[in-house]
N, C-alpha and C positions, 0 to 999 in steps of 0.2 A: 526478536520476540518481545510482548510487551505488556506486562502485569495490567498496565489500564483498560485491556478490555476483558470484559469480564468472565467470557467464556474461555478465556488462556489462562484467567489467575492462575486454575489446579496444578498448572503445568507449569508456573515460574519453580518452585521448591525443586523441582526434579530438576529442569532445567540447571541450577544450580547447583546440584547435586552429580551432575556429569552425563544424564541419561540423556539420550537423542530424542529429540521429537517422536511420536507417532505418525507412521505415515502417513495416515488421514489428516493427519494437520499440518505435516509437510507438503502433501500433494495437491490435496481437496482443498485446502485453506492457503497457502502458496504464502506460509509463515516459518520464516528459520531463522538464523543465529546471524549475526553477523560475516562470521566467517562464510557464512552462502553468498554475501552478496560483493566478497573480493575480489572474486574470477572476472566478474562484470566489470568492475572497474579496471583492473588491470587489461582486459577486452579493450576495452574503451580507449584507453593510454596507448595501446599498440600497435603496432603498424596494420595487424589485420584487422582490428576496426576504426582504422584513420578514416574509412569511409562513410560512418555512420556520423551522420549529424541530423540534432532534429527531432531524434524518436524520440516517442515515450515506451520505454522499456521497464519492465516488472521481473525480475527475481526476487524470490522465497523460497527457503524449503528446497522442494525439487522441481520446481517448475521455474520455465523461465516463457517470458511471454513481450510480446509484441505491440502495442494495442494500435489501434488506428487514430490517424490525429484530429483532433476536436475541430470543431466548427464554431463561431462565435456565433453563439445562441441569444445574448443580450447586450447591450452597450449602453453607459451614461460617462457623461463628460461633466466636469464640474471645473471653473474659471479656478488655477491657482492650484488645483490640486484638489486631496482629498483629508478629510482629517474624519478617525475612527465615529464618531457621530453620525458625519455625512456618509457616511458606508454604511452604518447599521438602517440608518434613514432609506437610502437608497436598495440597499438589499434586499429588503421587507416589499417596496412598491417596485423593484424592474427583475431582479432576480430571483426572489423564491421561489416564482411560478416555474421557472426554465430547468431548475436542479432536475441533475440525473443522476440512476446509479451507476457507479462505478463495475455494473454485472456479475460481481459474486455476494450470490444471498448466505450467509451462515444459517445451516443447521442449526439444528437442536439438539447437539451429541455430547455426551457426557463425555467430559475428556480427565474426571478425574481418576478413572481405570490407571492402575500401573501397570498395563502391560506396554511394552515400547514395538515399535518396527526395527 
């Protein structure tokens, strides 16, 4: 969970304070604690997901999700490499157009209610 965006701020204090998430922002928002995202890794480390290589995988909260793999939508090449100028240069003329969203819109839900799930 993470105080910089701004619709979670209400919810760091509690957070710290030992209350669980809400579950509309565990579920709907697919935002939890660290401890949600150990299972995955330990998954991952284990013999029953020795087979998984590759994926892009998402847990938060109470969701855990799948997503399908990207497609290279833009490419430039630069002699030498690239240095943070020549990226922000380049970004601006081959990639801004191609940006996608990532498919979850955020609400406009007051998450500073203390009631918990």
């Amino acid at each position: 969970m993470t105080a910089s965006i701004p619709i979670y701020a209400p919810l760091v204090p509690r957070v710290e304070a030992g209350e669980q998430l809400p579950m509309e922002v565990r579920r709907d928002h697919a935002i939890g604690l660290p401890d949600d995202c150990a299972p995955l890794v330990v998954f991952l480390a284990s013999e029953a997901g020795a087979a998984v290589t590759g994926q892009a995988i998402g847990i938060g909260g109470d969701k855990l999700t799948l997503y399908s793999h990207a497609a290279e939508l833009a490419a430039a090449y630069q002699d030498g490499g690239w240095d943070v100028d020549e990226i922000a240069r380049e970004w601006s003329a081959t990639f801004a157009d191609a940006l996608q969203s990532y498919g979850i819109e955020l609400p406009d839900l007051d998450l500073s209610a203390s009631s918990t799930a």
